[in-house]
C-alpha positions as CSV (number, residue, x, y, z in Angstrom):
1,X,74.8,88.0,119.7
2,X,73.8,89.7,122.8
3,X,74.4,92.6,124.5
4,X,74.2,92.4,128.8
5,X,75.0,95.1,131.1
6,X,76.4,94.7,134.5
7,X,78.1,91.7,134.0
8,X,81.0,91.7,137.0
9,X,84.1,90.0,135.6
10,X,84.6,88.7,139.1
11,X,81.8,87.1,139.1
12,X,82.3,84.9,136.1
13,X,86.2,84.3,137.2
14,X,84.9,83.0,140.3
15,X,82.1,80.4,138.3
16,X,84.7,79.3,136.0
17,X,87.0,78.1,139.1
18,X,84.3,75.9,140.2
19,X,83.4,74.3,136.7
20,X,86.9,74.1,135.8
21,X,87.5,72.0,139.0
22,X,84.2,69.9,138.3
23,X,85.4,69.0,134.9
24,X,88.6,67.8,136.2
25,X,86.6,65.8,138.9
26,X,84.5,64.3,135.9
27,X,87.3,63.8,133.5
28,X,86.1,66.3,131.1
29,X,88.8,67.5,129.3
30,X,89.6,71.5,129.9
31,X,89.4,74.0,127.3
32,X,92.4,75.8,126.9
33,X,93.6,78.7,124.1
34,X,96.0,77.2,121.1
35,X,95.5,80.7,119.0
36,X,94.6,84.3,119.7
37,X,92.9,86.4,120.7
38,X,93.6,88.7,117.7
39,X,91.7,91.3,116.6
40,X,90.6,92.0,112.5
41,X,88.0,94.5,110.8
42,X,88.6,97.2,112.9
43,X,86.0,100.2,112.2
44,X,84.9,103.0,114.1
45,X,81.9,101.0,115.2
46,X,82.7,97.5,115.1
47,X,85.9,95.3,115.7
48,X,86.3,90.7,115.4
49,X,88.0,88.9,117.7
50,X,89.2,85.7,117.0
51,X,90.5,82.7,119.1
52,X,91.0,79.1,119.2
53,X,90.2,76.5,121.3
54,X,91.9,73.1,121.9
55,X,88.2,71.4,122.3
56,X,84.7,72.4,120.5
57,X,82.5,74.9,122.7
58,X,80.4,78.5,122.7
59,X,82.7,81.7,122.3
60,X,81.8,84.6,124.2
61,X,83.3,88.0,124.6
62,X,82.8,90.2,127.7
63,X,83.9,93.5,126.7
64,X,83.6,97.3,128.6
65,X,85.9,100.2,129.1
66,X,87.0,99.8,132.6
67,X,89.4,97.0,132.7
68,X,87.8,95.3,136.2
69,X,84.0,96.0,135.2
70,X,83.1,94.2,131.5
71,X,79.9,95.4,131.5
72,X,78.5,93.9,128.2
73,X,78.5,90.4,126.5
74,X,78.6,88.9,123.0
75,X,78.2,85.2,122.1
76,X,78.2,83.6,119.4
77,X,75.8,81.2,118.1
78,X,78.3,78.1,117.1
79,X,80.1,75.6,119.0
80,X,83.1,74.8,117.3
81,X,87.0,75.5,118.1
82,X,87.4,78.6,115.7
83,X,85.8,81.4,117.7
84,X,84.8,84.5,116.2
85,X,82.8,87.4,117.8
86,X,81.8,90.7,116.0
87,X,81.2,93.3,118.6
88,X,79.2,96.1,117.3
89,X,77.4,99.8,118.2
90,X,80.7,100.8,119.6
91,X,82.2,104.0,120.1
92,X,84.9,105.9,117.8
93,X,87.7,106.5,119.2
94,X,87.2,104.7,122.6
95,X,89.5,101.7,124.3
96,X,87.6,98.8,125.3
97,X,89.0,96.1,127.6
98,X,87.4,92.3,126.6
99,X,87.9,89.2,128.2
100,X,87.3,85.7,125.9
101,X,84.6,82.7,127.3
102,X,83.7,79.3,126.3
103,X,80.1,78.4,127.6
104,X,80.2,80.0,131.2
105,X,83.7,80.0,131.5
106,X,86.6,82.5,131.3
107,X,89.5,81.6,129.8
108,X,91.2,84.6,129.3
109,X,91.1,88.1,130.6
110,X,93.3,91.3,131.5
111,X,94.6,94.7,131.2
112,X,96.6,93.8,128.0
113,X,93.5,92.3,126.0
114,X,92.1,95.7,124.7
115,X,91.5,97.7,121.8
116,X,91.2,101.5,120.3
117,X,88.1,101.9,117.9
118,X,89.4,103.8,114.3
119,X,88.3,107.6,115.1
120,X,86.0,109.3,112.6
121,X,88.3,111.7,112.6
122,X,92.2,112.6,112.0
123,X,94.3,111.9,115.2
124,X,97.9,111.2,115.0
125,X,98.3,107.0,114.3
126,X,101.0,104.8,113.9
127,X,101.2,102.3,112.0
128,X,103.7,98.9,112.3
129,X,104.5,97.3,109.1
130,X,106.3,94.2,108.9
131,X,107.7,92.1,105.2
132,X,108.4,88.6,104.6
133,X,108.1,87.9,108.4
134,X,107.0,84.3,108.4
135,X,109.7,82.4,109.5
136,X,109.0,82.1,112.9
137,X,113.0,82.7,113.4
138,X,115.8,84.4,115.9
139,X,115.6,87.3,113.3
140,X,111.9,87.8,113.2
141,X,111.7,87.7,117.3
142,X,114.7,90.2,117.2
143,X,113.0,92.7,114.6
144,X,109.6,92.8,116.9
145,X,111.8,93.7,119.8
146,X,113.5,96.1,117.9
147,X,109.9,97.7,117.0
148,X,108.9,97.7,120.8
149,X,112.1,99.3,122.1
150,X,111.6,101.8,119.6
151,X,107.8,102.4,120.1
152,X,108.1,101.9,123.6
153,X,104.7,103.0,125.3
154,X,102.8,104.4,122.3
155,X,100.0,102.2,121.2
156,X,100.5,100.5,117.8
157,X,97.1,101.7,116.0
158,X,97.4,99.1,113.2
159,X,99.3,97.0,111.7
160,X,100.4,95.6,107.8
161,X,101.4,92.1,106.9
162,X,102.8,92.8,103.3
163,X,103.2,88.9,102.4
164,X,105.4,85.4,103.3
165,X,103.4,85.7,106.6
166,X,103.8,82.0,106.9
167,X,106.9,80.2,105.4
168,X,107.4,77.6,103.6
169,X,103.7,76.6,102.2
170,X,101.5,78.9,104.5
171,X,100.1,75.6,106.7
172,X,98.8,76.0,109.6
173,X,101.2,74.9,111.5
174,X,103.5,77.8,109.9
175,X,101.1,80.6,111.0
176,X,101.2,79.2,114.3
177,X,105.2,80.0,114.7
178,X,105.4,82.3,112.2
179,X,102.4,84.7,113.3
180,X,100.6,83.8,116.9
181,X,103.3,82.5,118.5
182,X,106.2,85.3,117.3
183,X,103.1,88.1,118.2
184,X,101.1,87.5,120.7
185,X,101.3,90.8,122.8
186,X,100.4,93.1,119.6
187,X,97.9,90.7,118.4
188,X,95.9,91.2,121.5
189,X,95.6,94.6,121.1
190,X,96.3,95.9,117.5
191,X,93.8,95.5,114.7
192,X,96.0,93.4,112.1
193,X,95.7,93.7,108.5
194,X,97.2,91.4,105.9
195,X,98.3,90.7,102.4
196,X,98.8,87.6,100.7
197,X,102.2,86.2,99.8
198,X,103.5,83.9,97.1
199,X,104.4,81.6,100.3
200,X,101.2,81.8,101.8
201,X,99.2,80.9,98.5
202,X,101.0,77.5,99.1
203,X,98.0,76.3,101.1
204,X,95.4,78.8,99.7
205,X,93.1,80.1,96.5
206,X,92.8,83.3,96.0
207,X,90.3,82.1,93.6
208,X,88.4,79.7,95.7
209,X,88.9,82.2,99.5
210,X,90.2,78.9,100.9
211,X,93.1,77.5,102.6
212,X,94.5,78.8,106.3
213,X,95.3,81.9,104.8
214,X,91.6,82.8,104.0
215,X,90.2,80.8,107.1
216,X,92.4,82.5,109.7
217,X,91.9,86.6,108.5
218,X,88.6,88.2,108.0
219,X,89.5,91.5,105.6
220,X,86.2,93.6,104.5
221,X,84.6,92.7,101.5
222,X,81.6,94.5,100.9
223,X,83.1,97.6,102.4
224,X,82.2,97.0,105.7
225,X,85.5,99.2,107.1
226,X,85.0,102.1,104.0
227,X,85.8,101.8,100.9
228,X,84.4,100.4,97.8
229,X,83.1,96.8,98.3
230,X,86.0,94.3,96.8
231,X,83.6,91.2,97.3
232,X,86.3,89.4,97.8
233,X,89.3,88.9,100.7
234,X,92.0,88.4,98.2
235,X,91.8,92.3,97.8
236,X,90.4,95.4,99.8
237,X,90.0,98.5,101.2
238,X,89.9,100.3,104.7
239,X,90.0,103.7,106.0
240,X,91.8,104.7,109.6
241,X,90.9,108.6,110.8
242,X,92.6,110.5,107.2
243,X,94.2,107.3,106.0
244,X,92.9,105.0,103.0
245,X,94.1,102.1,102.5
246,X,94.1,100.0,99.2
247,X,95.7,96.3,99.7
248,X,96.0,94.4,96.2
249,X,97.1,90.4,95.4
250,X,100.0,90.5,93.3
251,X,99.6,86.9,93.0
252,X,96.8,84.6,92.9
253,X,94.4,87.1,91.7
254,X,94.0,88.6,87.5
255,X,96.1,91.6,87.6
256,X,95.2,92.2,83.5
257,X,94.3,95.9,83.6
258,X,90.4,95.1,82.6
259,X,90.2,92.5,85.2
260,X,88.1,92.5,88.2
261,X,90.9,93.5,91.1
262,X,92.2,96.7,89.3
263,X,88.8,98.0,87.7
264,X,87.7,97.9,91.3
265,X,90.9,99.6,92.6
266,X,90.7,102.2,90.0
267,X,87.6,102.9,91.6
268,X,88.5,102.6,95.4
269,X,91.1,104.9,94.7
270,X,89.3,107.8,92.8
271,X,86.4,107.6,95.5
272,X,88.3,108.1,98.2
273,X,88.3,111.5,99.9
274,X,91.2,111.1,102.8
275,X,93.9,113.0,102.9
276,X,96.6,110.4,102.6
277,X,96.5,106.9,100.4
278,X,98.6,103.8,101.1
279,X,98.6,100.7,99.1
280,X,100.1,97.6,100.0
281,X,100.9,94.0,98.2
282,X,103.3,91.9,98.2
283,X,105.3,91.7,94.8
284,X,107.1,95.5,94.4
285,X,107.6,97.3,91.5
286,X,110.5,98.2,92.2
287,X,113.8,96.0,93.3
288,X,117.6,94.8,93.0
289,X,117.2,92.5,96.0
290,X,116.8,88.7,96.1
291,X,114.4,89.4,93.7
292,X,114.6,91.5,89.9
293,X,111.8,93.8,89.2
294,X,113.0,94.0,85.8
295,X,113.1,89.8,85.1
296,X,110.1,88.6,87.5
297,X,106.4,88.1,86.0
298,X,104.3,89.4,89.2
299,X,106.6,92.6,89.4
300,X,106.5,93.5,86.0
301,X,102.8,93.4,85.7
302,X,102.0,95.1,88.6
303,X,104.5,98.2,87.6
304,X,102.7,98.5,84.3
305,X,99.4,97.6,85.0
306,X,98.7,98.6,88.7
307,X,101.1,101.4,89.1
308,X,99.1,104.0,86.2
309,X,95.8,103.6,88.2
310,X,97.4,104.1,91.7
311,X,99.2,107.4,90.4
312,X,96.4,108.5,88.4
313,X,94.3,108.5,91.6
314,X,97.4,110.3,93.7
315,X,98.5,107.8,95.9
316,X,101.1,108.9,98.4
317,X,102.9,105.5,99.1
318,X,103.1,101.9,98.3
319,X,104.6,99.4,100.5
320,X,105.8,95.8,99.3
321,X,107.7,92.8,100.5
322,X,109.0,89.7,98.6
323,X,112.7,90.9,98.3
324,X,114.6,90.5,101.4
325,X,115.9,94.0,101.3
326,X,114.6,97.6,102.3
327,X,114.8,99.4,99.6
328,X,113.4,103.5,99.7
329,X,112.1,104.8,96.3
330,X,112.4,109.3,95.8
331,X,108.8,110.8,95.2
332,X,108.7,109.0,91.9
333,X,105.9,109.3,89.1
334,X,105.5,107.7,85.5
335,X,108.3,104.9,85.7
336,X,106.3,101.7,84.4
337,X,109.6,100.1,82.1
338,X,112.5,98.3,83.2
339,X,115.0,100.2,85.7
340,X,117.3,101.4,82.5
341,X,114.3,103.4,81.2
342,X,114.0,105.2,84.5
343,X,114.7,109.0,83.6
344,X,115.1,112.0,85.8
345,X,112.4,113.3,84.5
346,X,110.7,110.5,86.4
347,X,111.6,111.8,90.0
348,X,108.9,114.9,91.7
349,X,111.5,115.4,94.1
350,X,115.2,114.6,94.1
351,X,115.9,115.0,97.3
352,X,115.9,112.8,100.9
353,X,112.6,113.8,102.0
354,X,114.1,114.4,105.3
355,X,113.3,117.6,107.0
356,X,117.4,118.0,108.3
357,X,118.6,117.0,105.1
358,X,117.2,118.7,101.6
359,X,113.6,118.9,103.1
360,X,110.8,117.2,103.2
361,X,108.6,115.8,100.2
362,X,105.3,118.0,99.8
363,X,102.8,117.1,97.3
364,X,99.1,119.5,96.7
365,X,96.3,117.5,98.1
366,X,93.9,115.0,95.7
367,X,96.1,115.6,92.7
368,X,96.9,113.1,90.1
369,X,100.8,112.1,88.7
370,X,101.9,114.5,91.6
371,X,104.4,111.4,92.9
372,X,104.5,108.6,95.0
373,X,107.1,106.9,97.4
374,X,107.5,103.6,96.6
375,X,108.9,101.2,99.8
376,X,110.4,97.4,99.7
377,X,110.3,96.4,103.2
378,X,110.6,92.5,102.8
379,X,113.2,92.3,105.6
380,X,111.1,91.4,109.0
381,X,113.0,87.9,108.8
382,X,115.9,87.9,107.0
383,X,118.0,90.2,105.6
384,X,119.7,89.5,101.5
385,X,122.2,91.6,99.3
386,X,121.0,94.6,97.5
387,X,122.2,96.6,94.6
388,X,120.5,100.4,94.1
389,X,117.7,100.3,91.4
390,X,117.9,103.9,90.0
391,X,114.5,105.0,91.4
392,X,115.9,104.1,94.6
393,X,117.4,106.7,97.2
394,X,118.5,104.2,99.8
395,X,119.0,100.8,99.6
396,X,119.6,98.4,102.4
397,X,120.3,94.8,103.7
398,X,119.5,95.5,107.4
399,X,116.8,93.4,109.1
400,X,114.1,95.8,110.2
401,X,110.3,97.2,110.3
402,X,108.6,100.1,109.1
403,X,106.8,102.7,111.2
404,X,103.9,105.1,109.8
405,X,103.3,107.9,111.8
406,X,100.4,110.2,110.6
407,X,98.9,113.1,111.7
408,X,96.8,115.8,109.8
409,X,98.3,116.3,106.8
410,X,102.2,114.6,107.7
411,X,103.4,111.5,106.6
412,X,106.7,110.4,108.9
413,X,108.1,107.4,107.5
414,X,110.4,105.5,109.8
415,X,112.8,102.3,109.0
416,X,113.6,100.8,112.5
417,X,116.7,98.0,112.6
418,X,116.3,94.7,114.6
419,X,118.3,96.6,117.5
420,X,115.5,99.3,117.6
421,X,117.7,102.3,115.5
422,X,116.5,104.3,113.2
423,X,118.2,103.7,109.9
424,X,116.4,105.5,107.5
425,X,113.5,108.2,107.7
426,X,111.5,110.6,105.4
427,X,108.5,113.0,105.7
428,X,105.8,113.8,103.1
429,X,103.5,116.7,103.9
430,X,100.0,117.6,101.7
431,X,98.9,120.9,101.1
């Protein structure tokens, strides 16, 4: 791919108006956008976008930071109907406006397709993070509504799929309502990261990296985004400014303790020097909601087995999906049995977390078993009875997203209804 300054946007807007109309004249059928643009494997020097095209041609992506002057190009080297462009020798912490091509002509363009490099280092982010949000439904459009009501003009930084993004078999066809066509405006301009489901792996192989699950996300595997290399997409790692991010497969991948995905994230974890770790998959540990931690085969093992290495490397919070509830865990360490062996003793904090309450949770920086908050937020579609797990402090059935807002050494945790209220909140501070 190549890099060409001074290329006037006008100038290509105005060539594509007379193609376009010699196509027609010649019957040639148009190229027109059936998916995307979305962005993945966002780094401080290097972001993918990704689009599809109803007819095979040459992807390019003009790209600059003023919105009317995209001052440098990138093509890539295929013709086909999946486009993907890496643009690369970025800067940290810079917007960039980009407009998509095919051959010499633009397709799309405009002050809503950018993006925000990751900054080398802390600045306050947010993060969106939706659950079981695949269903393409009146709930799913209401809960993203609710999210931009709340957020209002603040720029999502990122953004966490924790599983089900596709229901009922994770076709293609299912991604298409369930994902580009329920999130187009964020796509655009939001780096979006994603976890696998038990509903998506009903088109894809975690152990073969195919189906439209694998085809249609590009997570780093050889560490491309920080991180220890996973080699493969089934399981990763990514660093945002302070943030580390560890996101497992609770389903189609080993999760023995001596296999391959949590040998590696026992590593991932104890090499990482932000301040703050997040993990996310999609099975929990922890639930009473349309799913039983206690009974089910993915959530057991991933309590026993994943939960010892997370803690032992002091990570702050884990976020899951699967049960259509939102359920909020106290700052929690050591609890690996069923919910009747959960103790007291277990909890690092018995309180709210919440500043105007009993205060906020405050763990010492990089230290092990010092507690984690554990979140089910598998409501981003549809909303099922709860009952309270005992590690639990709140317990909801309330359609709704979660919000991550980070800065220095504060965690604000923020559960945000389909109607755009806040319905539960906490704070964590390090230090």
């Amino acid at each position: 791919m190549s890099k060409d300054s001074s290329f006037d946007l006008l100038e290509v807007q105005t060539a594509s108006l007379t193609q376009a109309t010699a196509k027609i004249e010649n019957q040639t059928p148009k190229s027109s956008i059936i998916r995307g643009p979305y962005l993945q494997q966002g780094t401080d020097s290097s972001i993918i976008i990704r689009w599809a095209t109803n007819i095979p041609a040459q992807g390019s992506v003009l790209y600059g930071t003023e919105p009317h002057k995209l001052s440098f190009k990138a093509t890539e080297t295929a013709i086909t109907c999946d486009h993907k462009v890496k643009l690369q020798e970025l800067e940290s912490d810079t917007k960039y406006y980009y407009a998509i091509a095919t051959s010499a002509e633009v397709t799309q363009g405009s002050e809503d397709n950018f993006f925000v490099t990751a900054p080398k280092q802390p600045k306050p982010t947010r993060i969106w993070v939706v659950g079981d949000s695949g269903r393409g439904n009146d709930i799913a459009a209401q809960v993203r509504d609710g999210y931009l009501k709340f957020t209002g003009t603040r720029h999502t930084d990122l953004w966490l799929m924790l599983g089900d993004n596709a229901y009922d078999t994770g076709t293609w066809d299912e991604y298409q309502q369930g994902v580009f066509e329920m999130y187009p405006q964020i796509l655009r301009n939001s780096v979006l990261w994603t976890a696998i489901g038990n509903h998506d792996a009903g088109s894809a192989s975690s152990e073969w990296q195919t189906g439209p699950y694998y085809e249609l996300f590009n997570p780093p595997t050889q560490g491309e985004a920080g991180g220890v290399p996973s080699g493969t997409a089934a399981y990763y790692s990514f660093d945002y400014g302070n943030i580390h991010f560890i996101c497992l497969d609770s389903y189609g991948s080993d999760r023995t303790s001596t296999g391959a995905m949590l040998t590696w994230a026992a590593e991932d974890a104890a090499a990482s020097n932000q301040d703050w770790q997040i993990a996310f998959w999609h099975h929990p540990p922890y639930t009473k909601g349309s799913h039983d931690s206690d009974t089910e085969i993915e959530l057991i093992e991933m309590r026993e087995r994943a939960l010892p290495v997370l803690e032992a490397a002091g990570v702050d919070l884990v976020l899951s999906g699967h049960s259509h509830s939102y359920e909020r865990s106290y700052l929690i360490d050591g609890h690996y049995g069923t919910s009747d062996t959960f103790t007291l003793q277990m909890m690092r904090d018995r309180g709210s977390g919440q500043e105007d309450n009993s205060g906020a949770y405050q763990k010492p920086s990089d230290a092990a078993h010092t507690g984690t908050v554990y979140i089910v937020a598998g409501t981003s579609a549809r909303a099922d009875e709860v009952s309270p797990h005992p590690a639990m402090h709140t317990s909801l059935s309330i359609p709704g997203s979660l919000v991550l807002d980070v800065q220095e050494k504060r965690l604000d945790v923020t559960f945000v209804d389909d109607l755009g209220e806040v319905q539960d909140y906490f704070t964590m501070k390090k230090g």
